[in-house]
C-alpha positions, 0 to 999 in steps of 0.5 A, spaced: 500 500 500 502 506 497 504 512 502 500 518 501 504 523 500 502 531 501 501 534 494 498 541 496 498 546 501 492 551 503 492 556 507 485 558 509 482 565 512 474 568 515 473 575 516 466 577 517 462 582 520 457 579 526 451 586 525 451 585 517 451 578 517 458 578 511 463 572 511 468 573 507 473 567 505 481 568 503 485 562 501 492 562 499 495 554 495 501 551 494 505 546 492 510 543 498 515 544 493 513 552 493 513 553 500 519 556 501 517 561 495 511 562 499 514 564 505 520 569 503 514 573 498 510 573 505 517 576 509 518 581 504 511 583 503 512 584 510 520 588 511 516 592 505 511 594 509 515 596 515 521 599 510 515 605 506 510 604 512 512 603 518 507 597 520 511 593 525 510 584 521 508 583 529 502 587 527 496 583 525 493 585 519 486 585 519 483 589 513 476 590 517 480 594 522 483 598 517 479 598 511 475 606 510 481 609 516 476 605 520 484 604 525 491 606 525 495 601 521 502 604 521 506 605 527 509 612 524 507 619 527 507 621 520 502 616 516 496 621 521 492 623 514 487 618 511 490 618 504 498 615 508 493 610 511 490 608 505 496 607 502 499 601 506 492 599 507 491 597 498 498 595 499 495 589 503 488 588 499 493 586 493 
């Protein structure tokens, strides 16, 4: 009898909003083969988002604190102004 062997690797992720009833699912797959690819685009993403905006890669990046300003996304004293925020914060959605 064969072994199974791991042939993908997915990563799956729920944000909602409990008063409108809204679920949105988010998923990201992958070969074992492309894992270490996956992790140093991810790292990079991160030290970028450190680097041009000071959003510390501690910070959990949950885009219903942040979509329309709703919160402060960057540990700068200068990214006060909605327009320094939204940067960062398309920078996540894409």
């Amino acid at each position: 009898m064969p072994v199974p062997s791991l042939s993908r690797m997915i990563y799956i992720d729920d944000s909602g909003r409990p008063q409108s009833g809204l679920v949105v699912y988010g998923w990201i797959e992958f070969t074992p083969a492309h894992w270490n690819g996956v992790l140093r685009t991810w790292l990079d993403h991160r030290k970028s988002l450190w680097l041009k905006y000071s959003v510390p890669a501690s910070q959990e990046l949950h885009m219903t604190d942040y979509a329309l300003g709703r919160g402060r996304i960057s540990s700068s004293p200068n990214a006060e102004s909605s327009k320094t925020r939204s940067t960062p914060t398309r920078l996540l959605l894409s």
